[in-house]
Structures are given as structure tokens and as C-alpha cells.
LOSE-358224 format. One record per atom (N, C-alpha, C): x, y, z; atom name; residue number from 1. Coordinates in steps of 0.05 Angstrom, whole numbers. Atoms other than C-alpha are relative to their C-alpha. Layout:
N
PT       u       v       w  dofi  pamar
PT       X       Y       Z    CA    NUM
...
This chain:
221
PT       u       v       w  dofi  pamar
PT     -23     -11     -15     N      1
PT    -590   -2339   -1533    CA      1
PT     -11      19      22     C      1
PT       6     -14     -28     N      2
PT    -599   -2312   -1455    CA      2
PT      11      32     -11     C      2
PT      -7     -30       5     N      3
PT    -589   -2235   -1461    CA      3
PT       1       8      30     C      3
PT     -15      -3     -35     N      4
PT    -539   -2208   -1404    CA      4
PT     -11      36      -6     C      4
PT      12     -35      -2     N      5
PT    -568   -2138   -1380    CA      5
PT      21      19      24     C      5
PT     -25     -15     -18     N      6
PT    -510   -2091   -1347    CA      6
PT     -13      31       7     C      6
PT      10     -28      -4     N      7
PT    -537   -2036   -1303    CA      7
PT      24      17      -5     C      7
PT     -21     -22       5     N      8
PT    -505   -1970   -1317    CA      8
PT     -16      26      18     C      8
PT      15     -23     -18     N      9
PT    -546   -1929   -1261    CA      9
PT       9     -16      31     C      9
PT      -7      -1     -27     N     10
PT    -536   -1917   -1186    CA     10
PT     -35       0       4     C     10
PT      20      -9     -11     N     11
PT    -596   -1918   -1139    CA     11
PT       9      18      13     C     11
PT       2     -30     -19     N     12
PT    -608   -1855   -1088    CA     12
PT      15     -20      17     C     12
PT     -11      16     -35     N     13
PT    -589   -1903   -1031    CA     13
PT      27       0     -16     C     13
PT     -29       3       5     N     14
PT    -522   -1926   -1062    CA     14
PT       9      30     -10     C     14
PT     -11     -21       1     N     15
PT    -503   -1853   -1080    CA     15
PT       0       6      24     C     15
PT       5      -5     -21     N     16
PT    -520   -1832   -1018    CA     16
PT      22     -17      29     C     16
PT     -12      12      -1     N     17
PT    -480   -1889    -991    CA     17
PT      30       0      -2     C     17
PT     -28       4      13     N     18
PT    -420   -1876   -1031    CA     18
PT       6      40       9     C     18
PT       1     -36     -14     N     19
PT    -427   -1792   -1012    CA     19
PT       6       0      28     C     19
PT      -7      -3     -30     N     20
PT    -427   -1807    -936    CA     20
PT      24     -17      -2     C     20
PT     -25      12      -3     N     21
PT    -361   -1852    -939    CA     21
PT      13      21      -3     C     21
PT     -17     -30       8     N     22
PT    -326   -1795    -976    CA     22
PT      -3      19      17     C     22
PT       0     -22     -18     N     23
PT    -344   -1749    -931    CA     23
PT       7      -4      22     C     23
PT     -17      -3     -30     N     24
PT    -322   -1786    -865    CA     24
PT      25      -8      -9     C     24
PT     -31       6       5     N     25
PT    -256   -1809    -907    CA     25
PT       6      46       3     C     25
PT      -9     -28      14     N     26
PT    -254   -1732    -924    CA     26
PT       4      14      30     C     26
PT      -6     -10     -36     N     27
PT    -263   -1713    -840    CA     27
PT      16     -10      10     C     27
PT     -21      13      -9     N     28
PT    -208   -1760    -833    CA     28
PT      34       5      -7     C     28
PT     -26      -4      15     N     29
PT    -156   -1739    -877    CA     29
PT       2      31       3     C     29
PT      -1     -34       7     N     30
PT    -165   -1658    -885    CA     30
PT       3       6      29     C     30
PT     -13     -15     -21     N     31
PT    -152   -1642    -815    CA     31
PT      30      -5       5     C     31
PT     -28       1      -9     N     32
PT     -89   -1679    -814    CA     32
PT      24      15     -23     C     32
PT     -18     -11      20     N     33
PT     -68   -1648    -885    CA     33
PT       6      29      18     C     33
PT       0     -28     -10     N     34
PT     -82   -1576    -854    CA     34
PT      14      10      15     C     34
PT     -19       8     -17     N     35
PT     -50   -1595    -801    CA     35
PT      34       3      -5     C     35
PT     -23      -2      13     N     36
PT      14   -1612    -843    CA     36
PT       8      26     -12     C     36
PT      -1     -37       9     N     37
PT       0   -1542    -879    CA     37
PT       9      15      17     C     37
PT       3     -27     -27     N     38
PT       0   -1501    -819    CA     38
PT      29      -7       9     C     38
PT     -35      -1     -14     N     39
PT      63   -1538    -783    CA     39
PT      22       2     -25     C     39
PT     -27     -16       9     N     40
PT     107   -1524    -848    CA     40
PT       4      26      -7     C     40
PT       3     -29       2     N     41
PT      85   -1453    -845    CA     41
PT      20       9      13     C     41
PT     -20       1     -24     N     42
PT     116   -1454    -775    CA     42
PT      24     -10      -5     C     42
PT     -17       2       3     N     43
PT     171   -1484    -795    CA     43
PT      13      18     -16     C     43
PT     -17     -23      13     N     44
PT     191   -1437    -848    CA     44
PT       7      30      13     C     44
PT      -2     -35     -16     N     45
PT     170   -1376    -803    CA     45
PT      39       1      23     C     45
PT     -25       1     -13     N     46
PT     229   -1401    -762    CA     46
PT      28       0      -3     C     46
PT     -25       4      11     N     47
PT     275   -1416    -811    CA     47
PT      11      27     -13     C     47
PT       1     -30      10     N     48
PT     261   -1348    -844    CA     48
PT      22      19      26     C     48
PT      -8     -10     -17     N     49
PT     277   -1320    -774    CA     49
PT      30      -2      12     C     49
PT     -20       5      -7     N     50
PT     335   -1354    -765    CA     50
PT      31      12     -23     C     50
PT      -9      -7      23     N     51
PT     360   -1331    -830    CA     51
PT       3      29       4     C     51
PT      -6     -37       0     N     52
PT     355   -1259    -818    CA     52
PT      10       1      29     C     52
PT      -9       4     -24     N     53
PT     379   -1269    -743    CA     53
PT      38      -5     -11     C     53
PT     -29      14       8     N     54
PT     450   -1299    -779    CA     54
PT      12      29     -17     C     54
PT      -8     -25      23     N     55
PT     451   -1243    -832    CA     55
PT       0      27      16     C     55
PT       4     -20     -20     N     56
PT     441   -1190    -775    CA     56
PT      39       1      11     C     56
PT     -24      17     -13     N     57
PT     509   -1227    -738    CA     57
PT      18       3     -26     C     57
PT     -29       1      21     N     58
PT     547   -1227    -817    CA     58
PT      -2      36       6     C     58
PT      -2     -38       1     N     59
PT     536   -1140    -810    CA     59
PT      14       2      19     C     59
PT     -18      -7     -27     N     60
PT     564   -1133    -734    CA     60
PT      20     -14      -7     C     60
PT     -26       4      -8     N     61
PT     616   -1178    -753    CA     61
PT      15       9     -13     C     61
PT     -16     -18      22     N     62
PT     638   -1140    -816    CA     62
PT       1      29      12     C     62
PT       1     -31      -6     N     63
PT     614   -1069    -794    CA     63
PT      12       3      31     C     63
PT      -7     -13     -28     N     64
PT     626   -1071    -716    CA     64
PT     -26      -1      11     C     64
PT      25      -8     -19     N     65
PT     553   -1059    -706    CA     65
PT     -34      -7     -19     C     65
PT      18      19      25     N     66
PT     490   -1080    -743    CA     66
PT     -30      20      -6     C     66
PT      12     -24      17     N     67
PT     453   -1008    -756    CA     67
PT      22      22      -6     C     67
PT     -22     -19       7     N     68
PT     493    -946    -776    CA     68
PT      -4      12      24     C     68
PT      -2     -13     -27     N     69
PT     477    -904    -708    CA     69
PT     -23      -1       8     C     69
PT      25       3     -19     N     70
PT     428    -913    -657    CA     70
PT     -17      22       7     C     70
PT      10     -22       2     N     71
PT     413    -839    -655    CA     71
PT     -24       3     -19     C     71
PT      17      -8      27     N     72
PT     370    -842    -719    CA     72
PT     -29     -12       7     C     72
PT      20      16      -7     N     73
PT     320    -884    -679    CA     73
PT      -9       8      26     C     73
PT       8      -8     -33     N     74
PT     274    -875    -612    CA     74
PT      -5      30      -9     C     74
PT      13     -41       4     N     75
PT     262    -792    -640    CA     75
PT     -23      10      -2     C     75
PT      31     -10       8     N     76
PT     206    -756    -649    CA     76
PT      -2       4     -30     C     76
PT       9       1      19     N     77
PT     176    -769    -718    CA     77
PT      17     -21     -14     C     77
PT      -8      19      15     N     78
PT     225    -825    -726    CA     78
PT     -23     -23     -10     C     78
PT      17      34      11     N     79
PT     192    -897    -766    CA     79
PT       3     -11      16     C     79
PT      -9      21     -17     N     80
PT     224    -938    -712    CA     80
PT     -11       6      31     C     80
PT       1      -8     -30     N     81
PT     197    -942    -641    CA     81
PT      17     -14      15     C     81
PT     -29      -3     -15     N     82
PT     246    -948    -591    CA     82
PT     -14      -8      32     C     82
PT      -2      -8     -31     N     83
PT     244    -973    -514    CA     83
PT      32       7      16     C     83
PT     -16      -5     -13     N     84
PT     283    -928    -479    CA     84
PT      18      12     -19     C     84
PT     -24      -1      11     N     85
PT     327    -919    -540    CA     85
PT      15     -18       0     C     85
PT     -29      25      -6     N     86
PT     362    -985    -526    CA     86
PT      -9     -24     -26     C     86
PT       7      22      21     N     87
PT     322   -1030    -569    CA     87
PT     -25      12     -20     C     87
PT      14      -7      25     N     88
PT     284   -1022    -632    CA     88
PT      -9     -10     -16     C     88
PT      29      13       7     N     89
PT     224   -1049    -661    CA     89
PT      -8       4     -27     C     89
PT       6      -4      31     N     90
PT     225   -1058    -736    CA     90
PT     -19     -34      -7     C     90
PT      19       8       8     N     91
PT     170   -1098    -777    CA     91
PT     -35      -2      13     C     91
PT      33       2      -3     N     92
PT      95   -1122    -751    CA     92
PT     -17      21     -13     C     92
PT      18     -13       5     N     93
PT      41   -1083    -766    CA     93
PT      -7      34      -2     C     93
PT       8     -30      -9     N     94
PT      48   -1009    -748    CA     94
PT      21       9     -37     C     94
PT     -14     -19      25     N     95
PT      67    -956    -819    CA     95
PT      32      -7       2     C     95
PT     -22      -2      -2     N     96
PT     126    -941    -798    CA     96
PT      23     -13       2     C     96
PT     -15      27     -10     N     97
PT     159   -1003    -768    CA     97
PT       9     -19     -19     C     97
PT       1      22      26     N     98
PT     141   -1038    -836    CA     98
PT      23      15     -17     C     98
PT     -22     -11      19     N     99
PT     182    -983    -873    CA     99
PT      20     -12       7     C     99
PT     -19      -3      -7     N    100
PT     240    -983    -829    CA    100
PT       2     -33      -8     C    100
PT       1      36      12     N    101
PT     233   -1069    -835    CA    101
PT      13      -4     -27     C    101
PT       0       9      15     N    102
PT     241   -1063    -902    CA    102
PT      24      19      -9     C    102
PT     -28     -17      13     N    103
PT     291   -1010    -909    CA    103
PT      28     -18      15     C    103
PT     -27      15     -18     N    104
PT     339   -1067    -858    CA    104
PT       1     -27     -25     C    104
PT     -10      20      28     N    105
PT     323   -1121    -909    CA    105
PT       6       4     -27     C    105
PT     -11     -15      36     N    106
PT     338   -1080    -971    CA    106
PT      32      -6       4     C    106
PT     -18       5     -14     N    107
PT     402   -1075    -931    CA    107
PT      14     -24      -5     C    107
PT      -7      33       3     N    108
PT     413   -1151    -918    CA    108
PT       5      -4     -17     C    108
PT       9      15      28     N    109
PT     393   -1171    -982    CA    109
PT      21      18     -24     C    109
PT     -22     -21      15     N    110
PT     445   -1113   -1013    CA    110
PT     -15       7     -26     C    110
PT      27      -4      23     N    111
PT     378   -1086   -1058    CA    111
PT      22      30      -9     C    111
PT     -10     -19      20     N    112
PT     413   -1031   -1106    CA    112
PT     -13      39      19     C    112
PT      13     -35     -21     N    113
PT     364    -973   -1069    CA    113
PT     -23      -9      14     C    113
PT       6       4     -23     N    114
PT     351    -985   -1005    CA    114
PT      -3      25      12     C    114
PT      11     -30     -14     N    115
PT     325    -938    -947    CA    115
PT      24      13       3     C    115
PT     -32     -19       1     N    116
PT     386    -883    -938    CA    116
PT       5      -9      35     C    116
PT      -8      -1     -32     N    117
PT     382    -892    -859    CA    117
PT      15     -36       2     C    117
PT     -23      31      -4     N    118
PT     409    -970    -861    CA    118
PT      26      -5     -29     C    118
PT     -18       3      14     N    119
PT     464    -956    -900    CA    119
PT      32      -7      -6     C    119
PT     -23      12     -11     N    120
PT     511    -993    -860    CA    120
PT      14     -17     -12     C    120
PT     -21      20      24     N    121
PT     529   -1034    -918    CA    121
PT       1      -1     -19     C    121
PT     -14     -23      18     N    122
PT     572    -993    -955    CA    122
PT      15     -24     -14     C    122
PT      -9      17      22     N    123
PT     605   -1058    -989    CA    123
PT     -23     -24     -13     C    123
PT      28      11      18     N    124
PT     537   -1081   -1017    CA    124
PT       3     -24      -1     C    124
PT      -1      29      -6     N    125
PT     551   -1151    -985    CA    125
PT     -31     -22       0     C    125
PT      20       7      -1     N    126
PT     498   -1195    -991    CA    126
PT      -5     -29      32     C    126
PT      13       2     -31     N    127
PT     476   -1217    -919    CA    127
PT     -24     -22      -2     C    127
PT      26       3       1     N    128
PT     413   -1242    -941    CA    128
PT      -5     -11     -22     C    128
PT       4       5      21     N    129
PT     393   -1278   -1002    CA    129
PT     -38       1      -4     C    129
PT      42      -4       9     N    130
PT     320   -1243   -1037    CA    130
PT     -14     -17       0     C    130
PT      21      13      13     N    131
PT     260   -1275   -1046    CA    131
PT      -3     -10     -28     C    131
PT      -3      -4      31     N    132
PT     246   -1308   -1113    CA    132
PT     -22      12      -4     C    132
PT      17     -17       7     N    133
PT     223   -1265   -1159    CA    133
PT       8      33       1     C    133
PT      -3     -17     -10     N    134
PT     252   -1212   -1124    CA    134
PT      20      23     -19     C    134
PT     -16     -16      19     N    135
PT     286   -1152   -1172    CA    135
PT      18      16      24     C    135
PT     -20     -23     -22     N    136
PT     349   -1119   -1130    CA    136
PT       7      23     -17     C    136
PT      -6     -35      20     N    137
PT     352   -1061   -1188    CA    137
PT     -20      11       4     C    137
PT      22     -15     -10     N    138
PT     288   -1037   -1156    CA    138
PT      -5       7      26     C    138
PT      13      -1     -32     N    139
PT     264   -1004   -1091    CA    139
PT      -9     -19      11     C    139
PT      -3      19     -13     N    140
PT     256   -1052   -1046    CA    140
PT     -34      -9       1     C    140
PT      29      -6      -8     N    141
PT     178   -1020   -1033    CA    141
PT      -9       5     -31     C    141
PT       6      -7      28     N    142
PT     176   -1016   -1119    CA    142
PT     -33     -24       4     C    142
PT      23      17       4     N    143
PT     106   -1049   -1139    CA    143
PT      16     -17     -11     C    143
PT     -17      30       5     N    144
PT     149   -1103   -1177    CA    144
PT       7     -19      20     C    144
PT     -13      20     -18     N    145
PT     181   -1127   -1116    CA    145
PT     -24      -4      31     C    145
PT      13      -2     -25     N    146
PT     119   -1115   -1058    CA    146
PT      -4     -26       2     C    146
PT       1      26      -9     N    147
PT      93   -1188   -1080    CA    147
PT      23     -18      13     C    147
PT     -36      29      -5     N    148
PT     167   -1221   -1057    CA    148
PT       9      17      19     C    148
PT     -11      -1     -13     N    149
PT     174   -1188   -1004    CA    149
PT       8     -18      28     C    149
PT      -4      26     -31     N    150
PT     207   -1227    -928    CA    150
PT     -23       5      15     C    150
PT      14      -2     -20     N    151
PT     146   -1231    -902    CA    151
PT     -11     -38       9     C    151
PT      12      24     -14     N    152
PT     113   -1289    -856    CA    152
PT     -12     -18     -28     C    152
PT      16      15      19     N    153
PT      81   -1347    -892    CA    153
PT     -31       8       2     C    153
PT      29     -13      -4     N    154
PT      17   -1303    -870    CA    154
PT      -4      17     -12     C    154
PT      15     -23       3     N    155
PT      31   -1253    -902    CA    155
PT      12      29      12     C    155
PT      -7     -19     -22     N    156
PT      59   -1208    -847    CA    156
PT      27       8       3     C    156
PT     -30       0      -9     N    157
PT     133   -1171    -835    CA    157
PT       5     -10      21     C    157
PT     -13      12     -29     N    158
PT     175   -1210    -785    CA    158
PT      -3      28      17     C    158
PT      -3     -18      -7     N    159
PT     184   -1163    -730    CA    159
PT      28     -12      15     C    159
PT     -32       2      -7     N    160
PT     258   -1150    -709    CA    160
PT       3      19      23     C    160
PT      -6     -13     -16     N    161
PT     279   -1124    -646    CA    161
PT      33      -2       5     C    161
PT     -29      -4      -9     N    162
PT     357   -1096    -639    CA    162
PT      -6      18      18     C    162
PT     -12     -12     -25     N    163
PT     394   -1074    -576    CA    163
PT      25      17     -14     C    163
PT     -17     -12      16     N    164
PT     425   -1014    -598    CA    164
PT      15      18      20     C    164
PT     -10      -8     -13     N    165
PT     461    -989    -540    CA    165
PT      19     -13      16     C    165
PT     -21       9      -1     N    166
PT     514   -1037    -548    CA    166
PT      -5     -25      26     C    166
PT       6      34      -7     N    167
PT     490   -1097    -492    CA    167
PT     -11     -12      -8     C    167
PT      18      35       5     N    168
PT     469   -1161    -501    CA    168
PT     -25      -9      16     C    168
PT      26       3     -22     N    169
PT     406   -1156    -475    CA    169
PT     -20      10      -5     C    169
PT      20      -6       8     N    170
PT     336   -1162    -497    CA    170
PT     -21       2      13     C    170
PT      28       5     -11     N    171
PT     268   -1151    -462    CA    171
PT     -23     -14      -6     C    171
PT      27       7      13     N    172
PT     215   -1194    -486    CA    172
PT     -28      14       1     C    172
PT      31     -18       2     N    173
PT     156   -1155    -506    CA    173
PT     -18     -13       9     C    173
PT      31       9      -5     N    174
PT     104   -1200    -487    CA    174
PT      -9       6      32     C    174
PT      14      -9     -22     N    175
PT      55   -1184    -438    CA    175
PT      -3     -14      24     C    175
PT       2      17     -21     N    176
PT      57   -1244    -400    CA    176
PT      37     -16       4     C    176
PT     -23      -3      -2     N    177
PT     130   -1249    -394    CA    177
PT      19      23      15     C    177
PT      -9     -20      -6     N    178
PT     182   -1190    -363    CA    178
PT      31     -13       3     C    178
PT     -23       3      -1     N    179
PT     243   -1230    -369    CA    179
PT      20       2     -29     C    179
PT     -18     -14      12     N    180
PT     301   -1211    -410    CA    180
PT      19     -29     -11     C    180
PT     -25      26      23     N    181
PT     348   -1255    -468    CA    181
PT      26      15      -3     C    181
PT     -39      -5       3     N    182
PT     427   -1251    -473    CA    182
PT      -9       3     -34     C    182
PT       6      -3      26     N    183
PT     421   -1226    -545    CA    183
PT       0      32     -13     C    183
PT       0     -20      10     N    184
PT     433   -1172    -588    CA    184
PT     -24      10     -23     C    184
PT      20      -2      16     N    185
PT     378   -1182    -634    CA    185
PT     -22     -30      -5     C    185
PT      21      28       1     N    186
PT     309   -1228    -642    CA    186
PT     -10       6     -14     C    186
PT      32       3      25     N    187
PT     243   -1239    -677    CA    187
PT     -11     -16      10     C    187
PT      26      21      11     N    188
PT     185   -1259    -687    CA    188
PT     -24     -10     -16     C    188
PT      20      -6      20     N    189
PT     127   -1281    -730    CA    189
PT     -31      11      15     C    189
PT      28       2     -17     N    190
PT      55   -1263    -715    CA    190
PT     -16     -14      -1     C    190
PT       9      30      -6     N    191
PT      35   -1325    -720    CA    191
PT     -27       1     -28     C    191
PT      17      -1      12     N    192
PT     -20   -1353    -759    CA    192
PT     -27      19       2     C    192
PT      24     -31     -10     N    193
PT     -76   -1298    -726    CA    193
PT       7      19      -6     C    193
PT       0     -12       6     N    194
PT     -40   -1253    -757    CA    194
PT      -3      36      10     C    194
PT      -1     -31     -17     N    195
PT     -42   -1203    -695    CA    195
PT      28     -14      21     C    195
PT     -22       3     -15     N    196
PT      19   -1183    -648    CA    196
PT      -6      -1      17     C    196
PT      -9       5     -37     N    197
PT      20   -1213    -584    CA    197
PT      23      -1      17     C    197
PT     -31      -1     -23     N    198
PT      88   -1198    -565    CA    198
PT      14     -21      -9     C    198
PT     -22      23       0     N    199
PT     125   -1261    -587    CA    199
PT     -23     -27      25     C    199
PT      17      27     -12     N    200
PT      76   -1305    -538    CA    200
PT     -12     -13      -2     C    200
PT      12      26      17     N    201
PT      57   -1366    -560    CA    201
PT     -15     -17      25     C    201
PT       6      14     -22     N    202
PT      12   -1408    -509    CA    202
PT      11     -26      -1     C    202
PT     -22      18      -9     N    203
PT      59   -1464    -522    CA    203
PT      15      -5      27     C    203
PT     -13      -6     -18     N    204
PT     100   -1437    -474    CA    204
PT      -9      29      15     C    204
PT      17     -15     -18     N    205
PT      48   -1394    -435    CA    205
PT     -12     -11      11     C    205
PT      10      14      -7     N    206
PT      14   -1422    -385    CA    206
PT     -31      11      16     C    206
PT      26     -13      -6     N    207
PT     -39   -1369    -368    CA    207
PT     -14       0     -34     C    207
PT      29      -3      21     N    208
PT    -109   -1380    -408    CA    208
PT      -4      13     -11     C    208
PT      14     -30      12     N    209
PT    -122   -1309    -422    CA    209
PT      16      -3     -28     C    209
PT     -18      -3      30     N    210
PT     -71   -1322    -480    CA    210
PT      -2     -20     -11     C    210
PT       6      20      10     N    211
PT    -101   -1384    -504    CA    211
PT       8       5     -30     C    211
PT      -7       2      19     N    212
PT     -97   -1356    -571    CA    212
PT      26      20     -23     C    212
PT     -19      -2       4     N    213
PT     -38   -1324    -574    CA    213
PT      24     -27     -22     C    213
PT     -12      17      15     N    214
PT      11   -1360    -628    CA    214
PT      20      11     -18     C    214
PT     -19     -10      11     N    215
PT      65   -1316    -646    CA    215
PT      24     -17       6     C    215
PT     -37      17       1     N    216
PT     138   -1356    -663    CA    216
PT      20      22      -3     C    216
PT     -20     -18       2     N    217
PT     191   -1323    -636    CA    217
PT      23     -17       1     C    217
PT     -28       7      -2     N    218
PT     269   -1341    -629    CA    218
PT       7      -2      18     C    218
PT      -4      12     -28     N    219
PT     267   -1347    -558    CA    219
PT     -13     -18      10     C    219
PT      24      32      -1     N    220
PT     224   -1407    -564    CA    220
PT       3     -14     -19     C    220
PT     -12      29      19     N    221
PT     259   -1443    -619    CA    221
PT      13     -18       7     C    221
């Protein structure tokens, strides 16, 4: 009887072989997944934005106005910076901005104890629906709730700019911009870089110097 002999080994060449395939299937496929990653980041950052942009609009249309008074903001030693006093610059990156951020979505979100200065919603309406995960019988800034808080898919507080001196009329912060939105209130994310460039995205920039600018704002949705 012939005796059948079944290899059960690779040579170097055929591993070697079968390793470089995988690796240009793997340069073929992983940029377009990442790809996919990244644009539903962007998508949520927008939808997020649009979401607190609506819930901003349910407060003015219950309260009249969509902080308690505009005085409390633009001061010396206020959280909130202020141009001019007219508009006001809550979340991104700076201490203070993040508080005040989070004391407007405690707010929204009708969190049990919220910051005392947005306490414009005195019938603890819910505006906003939490994060999951999110406990509304806790400070908003409680270590329980910091992981769940509205921040970017980066990571980052939206940043919110209201017109608090009653027009409809916003300035775009960005640096390569100086024109002005019909609007009482915007946002934006800071994009995947994770620094503020104003809302300017080189999408819709067409000077270089801001190549990597990539903040999503609401005036570019």
C-alpha cells in the first residue's frame, strides 16, 4: 500500500507570501474604515450640536429668553467671556467657559443641582435629554457623572456662543472670517485636533494657513 504524506508546515517564502498580501489587503481596507470612524464622529458632533441649538430655542420659547440675565456675564471675575457683552462664549477649552458650559447643560438637561447662575429653568423642563449613564440626582461636575458628560466625540465641550443683548446676530469667531449669522445662538466642535480655531474648518476656508483647521460649526452644516 502507497503511503499518502500530508504536509502540515509552511515554508519562509509562503509565510512571507501570505504576510505581504495581508498587509496590502490591510493598507486597503483600514484607511477607508478610519475613514468611516472619523466621518461618524462628524456626524454626531453635528447632530449633538443641533440638539443643544433646538433645546436652547425650547428655553426662549418657554422663558422669553434663553439665560436668566445677561448682566451675570462679560464682568470682571465672571466664568463666561463676553464680546462686548452681547455674546457669550460658553464651553471649549478655557476653566471657566467649561464650568459655565456645564452649568447651561445641567440646565437643558433639567440635572436636580445645577450651576445657580442658569437657573432659568425654574419648571425643571427637560430641554435636553442626558447622556447615558448620566445620574440627574447629582452635580452635573459630580465624579459619577464627569465620564457622561455632552462633550465632542473627542472628548472636548461643544462651545456655545449666545447673543445676549436681545438681536439676532452672531459674529463668527474665526480668524479668517469677520462676517456675522442671523442667529441667536451657535456652536461648535473643535474638531478632531482637538484645538479651537474659531469654528473654521478648511472645508470652507480657502486660505492655506488654515489647512488644518477642522472645527464643525452650525454655520457650516
Amino acid at each position: 500500500m502507497n503511503k499518502v504524506y500530508i504536509r502540515c508546515r509552511f515554508t519562509l517564502v509562503e509565510l512571507l507570501i501570505v504576510v505581504g498580501i495581508i498587509a496590502v489587503l490591510a493598507g486597503l481596507v483600514l484607511p477607508a474604515v478610519i475613514g468611516g470612524i472619523q466621518q461618524g464622529r462628524i456626524t454626531q458632533a453635528k447632530s449633538d450640536l443641533a440638539a443643544i441649538m433646538m433645546a436652547l430655542k425650547g428655553v426662549e420659547g418657554t422663558y422669553g429668553k434663553m439665560v436668566k440675565s445677561p448682566y451675570e456675564f462679560g464682568k470682571s471675575g465672571s466664568n463666561v467671556t463676553a464680546d462686548d457683552n452681547k455674546v457669550i462664549k460658553l464651553g471649549g477649552l478655557t476653566a471657566g467657559n467649561k464650568t459655565a458650559y456645564n452649568g447651561l447643560i445641567a440646565t437643558l438637561t433639567a440635572t436636580k443641582k445645577g450651576v445657580s447662575v442658569w437657573n432659568i429653568n425654574t419648571r425643571k423642563i427637560k430641554f435636553l435629554e442626558p447622556k447615558p449613564n448620566f445620574n440627574p440626582g447629582e452635580n452635573y461636575d459630580d465624579a459619577v457623572n464627569t465620564p457622561h458628560l455632552w462633550c465632542d466625540p473627542w472628548g472636548n465641550p461643544y462651545v456655545i456662543l449666545i447673543n445676549v443683548d436681545g438681536n439676532d446676530e452672531i459674529t463668527i469667531p474665526s480668524n479668517a472670517h469677520s462676517k456675522k449669522i442671523a442667529a441667536k445662538a451657535a456652536g461648535y466642535s473643535l474638531g478632531p485636533n482637538g484645538t479651537d480655531n474659531y469654528g473654521d474648518n478648511i472645508d470652507v476656508c480657502s486660505d492655506s494657513s488654515h489647512k488644518l483647521h477642522d472645527d464643525i460649526a452650525t454655520w457650516n452644516n
